[in-house]
C-alpha atoms as one frame of an Amber mdcrd trajectory, in Angstrom:
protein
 175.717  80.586 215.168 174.246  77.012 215.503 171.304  77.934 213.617 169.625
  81.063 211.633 166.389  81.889 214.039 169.106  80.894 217.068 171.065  83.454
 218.262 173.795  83.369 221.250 175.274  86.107 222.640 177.913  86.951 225.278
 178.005  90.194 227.701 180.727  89.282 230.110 179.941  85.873 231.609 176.448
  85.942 230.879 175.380  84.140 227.805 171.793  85.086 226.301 170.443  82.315
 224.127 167.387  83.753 222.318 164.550  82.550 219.693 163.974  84.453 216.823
 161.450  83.738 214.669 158.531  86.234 215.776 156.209  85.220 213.083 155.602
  81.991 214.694 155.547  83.112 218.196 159.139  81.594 218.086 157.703  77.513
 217.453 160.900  75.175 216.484 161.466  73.339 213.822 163.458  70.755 213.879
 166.499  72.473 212.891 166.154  74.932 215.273 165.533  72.488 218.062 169.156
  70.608 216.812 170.819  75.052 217.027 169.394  75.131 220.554 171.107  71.499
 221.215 173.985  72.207 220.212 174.410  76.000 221.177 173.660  74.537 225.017
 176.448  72.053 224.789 178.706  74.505 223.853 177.894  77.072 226.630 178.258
  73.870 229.156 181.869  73.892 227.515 182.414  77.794 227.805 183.494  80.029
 230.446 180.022  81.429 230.543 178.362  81.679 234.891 174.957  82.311 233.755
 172.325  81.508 230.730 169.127  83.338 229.803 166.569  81.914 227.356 164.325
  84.286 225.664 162.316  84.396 222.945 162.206  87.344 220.238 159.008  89.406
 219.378 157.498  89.626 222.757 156.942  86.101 222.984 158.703  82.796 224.452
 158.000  80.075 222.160 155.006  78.103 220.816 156.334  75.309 221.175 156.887
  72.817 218.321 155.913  74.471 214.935 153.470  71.778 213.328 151.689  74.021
 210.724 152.666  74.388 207.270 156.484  75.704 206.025 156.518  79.441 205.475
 160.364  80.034 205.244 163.220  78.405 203.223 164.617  76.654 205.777 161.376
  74.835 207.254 160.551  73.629 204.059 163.835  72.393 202.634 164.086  68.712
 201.487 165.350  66.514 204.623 165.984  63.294 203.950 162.826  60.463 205.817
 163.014  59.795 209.414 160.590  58.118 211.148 159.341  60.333 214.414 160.554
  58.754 216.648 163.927  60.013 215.343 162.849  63.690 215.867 161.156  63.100
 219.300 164.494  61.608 220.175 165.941  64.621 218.970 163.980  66.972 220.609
 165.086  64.935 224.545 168.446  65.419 223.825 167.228  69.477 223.586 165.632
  68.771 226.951 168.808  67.661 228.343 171.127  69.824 227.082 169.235  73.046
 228.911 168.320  70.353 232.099 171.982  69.541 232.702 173.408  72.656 231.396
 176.142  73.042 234.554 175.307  76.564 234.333 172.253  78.486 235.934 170.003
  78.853 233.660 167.106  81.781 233.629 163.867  81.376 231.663 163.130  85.021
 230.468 159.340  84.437 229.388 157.184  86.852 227.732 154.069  86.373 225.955
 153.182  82.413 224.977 154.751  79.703 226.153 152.952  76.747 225.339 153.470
  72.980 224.519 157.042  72.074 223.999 157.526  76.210 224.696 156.226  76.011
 228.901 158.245  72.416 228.683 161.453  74.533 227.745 160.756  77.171 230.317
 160.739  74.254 232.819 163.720  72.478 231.561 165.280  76.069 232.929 166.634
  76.516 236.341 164.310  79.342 237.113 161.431  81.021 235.557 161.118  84.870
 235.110 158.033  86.309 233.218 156.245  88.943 232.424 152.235  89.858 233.493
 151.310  88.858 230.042 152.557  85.779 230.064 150.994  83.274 229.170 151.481
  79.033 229.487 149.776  75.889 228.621 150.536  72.165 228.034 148.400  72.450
 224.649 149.120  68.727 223.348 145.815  67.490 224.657 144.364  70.417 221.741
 146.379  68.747 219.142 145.892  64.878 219.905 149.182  64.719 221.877 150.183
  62.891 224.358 152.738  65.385 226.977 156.680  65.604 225.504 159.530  67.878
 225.613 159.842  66.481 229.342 156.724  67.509 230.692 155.795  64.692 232.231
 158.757  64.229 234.524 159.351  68.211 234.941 155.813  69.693 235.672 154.473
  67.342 238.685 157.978  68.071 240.993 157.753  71.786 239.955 153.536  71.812
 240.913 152.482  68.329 242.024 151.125  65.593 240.405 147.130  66.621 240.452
 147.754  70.059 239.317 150.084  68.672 236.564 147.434  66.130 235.841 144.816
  69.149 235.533 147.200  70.869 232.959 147.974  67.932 231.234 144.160  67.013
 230.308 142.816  70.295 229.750 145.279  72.315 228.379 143.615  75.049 229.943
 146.062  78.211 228.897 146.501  80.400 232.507 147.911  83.639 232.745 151.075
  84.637 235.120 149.841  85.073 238.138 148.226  81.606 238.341 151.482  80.407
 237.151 153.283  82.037 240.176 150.473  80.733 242.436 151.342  77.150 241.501
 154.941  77.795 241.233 156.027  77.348 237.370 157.684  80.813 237.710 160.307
  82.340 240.233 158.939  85.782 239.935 155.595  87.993 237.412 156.863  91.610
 236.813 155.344  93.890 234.109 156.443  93.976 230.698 158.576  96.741 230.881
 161.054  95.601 233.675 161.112  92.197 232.994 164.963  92.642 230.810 166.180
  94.595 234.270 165.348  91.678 236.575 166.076  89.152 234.531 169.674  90.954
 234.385 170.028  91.653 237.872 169.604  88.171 238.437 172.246  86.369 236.186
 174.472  88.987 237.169 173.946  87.676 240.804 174.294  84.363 239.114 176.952
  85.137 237.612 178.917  86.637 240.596 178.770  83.235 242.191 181.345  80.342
 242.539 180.422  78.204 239.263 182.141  74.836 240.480 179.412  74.980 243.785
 176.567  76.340 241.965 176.990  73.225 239.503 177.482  70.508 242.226 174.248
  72.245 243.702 172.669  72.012 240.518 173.326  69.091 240.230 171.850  68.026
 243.611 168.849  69.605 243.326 168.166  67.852 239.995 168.834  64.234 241.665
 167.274  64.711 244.521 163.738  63.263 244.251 165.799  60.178 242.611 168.039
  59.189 245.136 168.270  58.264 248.607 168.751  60.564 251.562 171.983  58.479
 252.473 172.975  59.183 248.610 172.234  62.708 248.960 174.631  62.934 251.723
 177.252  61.137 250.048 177.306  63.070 246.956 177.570  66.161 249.373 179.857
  65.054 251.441 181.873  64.807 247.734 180.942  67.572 246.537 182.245  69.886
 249.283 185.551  67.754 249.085 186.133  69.048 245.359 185.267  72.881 246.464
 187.809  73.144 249.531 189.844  72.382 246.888 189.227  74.823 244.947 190.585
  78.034 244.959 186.892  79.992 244.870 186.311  78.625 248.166 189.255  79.496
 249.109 188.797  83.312 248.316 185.366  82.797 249.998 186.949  81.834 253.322
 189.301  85.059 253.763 186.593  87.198 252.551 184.413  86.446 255.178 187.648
  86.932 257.642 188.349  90.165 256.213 184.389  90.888 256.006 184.606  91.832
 252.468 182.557  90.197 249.400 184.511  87.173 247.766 185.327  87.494 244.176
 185.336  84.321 242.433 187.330  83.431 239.598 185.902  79.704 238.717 188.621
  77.485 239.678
């Protein structure tokens, strides 16, 4: 385990990454942002398809936990940084979920807020629950936006919408979240562990080399060129007739049955 409040679990090829530490609504400190660093890198190493992220306790995460120690851990002697050490830190957390080459499913329920919604958007897709709730709470605090928010929320909702979040920190509930489209899909409470599994498991059914390459194009797209786009297909496509996943694909669809990919 990469850290105490971080647990990672394997069912098959579906990993589960979750939060646990309820009595903060699941806010990081910095040693937990370092377990979900490095548990991320180590799933992008792993034979895992699919990833969830969830948070314990009927909530996501809080984001970064700025109030006062109240466990061991948290209030252990480190030895001085300067902050800009932990906010640099805390990006490298951003892109280890970002460029995870595995899907990656944001399972949120309850709060997610500050560096908490930034996580869920660092995610691949967003599931949640109809008491879900999300804000960009930094303007509360003092704060400028972090944990990627910047970059990630205008291409998920457009800039004056992300603007709007960014300066109020107005908190809004799920279904305004689905209106703007920070989520995938809002269903209640009580089936949102059965469609969060129904979709990694269709996640995880999938040819991982070409869900990564797409990942990976989707992610680039709004910084490249159209011509660039193309050539990075064009790649792309050259490494998966080589593979033998596509390969299995092909004589599935002659003999009209459903492929069954093994990941190479």
């Amino acid at each position: 385990m990469p850290h105490p409040n971080i647990h990672i679990e394997s069912a098959g090829a579906i990993t589960t990454v979750t939060i646990d530490r309820p009595r903060r609504k699941n806010a990081c400190t910095p040693a937990m942002w370092a377990g979900l660093r490095h548990g991320f890198r180590d799933i992008a190493e792993s034979s895992a398809r699919a990833v969830v992220l969830a948070g314990a306790g009927g909530d996501f995460c809080a984001g970064a936990d700025v109030g006062p120690a109240d466990d061991e851990e948290a209030s252990a002697d480190q030895p001085p940084r300067h902050r800009i050490d932990h906010m640099r830190d805390i990006a490298d957390t951003v892109m280890a979920i970002h460029d995870c080459p595995r899907p990656v499913i944001a399972k949120v329920d309850g709060v997610a807020v500050g560096a908490g919604f930034g996580m869920a958007l660092a995610a691949d897709m967003v599931w949640c629950s109809e008491r879900a709730r999300f804000s960009l709470i930094f303007a509360r605090r003092g704060l400028s936006l972090d944990f990627g928010t910047s970059w990630l929320l205008p291409k998920r909702i457009g800039l004056h919408e992300a603007k709007r979040l960014a300066f109020t920190g107005d908190i809004i509930g799920a279904s305004r979240a689905a209106e703007l489209g920070i989520v995938n899909e809002v269903v209640a409470a009580e089936d949102l562990d059965a469609a969060v599994d129904q979709m990694a498991a269709t996640l995880a059914a999938g040819p991982p080399i070409a869900l990564a390459n797409s990942k990976r194009f989707l992610n680039n797209a709004s910084n490249i060129s159209l011509f660039q786009a193309l050539e990075a297909e064009a790649l792309g496509q050259g490494v998966n007739f080589a593979t033998h996943d596509t390969k299995e694909a092909m004589r599935a669809f002659v003999e009209k049955r459903d492929p069954a990919f093994e990941g190479w």
